[in-house]
C-alpha positions in Angstrom: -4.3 33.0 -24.7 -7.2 30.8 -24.0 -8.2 29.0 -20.7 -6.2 26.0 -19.7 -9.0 23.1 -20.1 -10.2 20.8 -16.8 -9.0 17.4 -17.9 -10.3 16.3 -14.3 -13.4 17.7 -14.6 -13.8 16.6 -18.0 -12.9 13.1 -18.0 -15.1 12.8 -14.7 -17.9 13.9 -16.6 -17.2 11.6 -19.3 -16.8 9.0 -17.0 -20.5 9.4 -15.6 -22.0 9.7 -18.9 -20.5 6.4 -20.6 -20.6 4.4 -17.2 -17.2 3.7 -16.8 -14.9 3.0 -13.5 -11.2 3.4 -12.5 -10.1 6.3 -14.0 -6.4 6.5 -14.2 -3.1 8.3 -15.8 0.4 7.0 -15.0 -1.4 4.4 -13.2 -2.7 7.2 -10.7 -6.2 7.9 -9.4 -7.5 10.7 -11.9 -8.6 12.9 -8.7 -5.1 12.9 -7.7 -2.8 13.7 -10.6 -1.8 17.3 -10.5 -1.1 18.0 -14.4 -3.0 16.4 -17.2 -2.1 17.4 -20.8 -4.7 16.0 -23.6 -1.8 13.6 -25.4 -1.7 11.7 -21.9 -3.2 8.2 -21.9 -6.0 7.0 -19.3 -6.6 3.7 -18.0 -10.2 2.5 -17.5 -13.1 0.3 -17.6 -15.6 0.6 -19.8 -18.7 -0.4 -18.7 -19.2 -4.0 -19.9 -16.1 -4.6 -17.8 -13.2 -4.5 -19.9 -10.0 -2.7 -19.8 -9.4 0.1 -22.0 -6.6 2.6 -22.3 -6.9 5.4 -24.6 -6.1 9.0 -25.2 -7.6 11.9 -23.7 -7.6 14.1 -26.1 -9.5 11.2 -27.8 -11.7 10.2 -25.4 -13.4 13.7 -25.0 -13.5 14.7 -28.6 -14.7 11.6 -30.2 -14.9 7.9 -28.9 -15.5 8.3 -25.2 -15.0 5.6 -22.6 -15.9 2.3 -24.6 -13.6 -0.5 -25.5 -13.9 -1.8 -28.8 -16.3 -4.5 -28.1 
């Protein structure tokens, strides 16, 4: 069976790399939650400032942290 992934680590990353803010699933702080699957959904802000809320599994393997602006 293959390694579970580091969501955490993984959306932090992310994060860094597309300049955005406020990470958050189940409207907790992504460095708290405890168990992440890929179909959850993540609250953020993109880095023009705007609100986004999209997939995980979605955010790492295609779009990344922007809003649709």
């Amino acid at each position: 069976m293959p390694a579970r992934k580091n969501w955490v680590e993984l959306l932090t990353i992310k994060s860094r790399e597309d300049n955005a803010t406020n990470l958050t699933i189940n409207n907790i702080n992504l460095s708290e939650c405890k168990s992440i699957s890929r179909e959850m959904r993540c609250d953020f802000i993109c880095n023009c400032g705007v609100k986004g809320n999209k997939n995980i599994k979605q955010i790492i393997k295609t779009s990344g942290l922007y809003c649709k602006e």
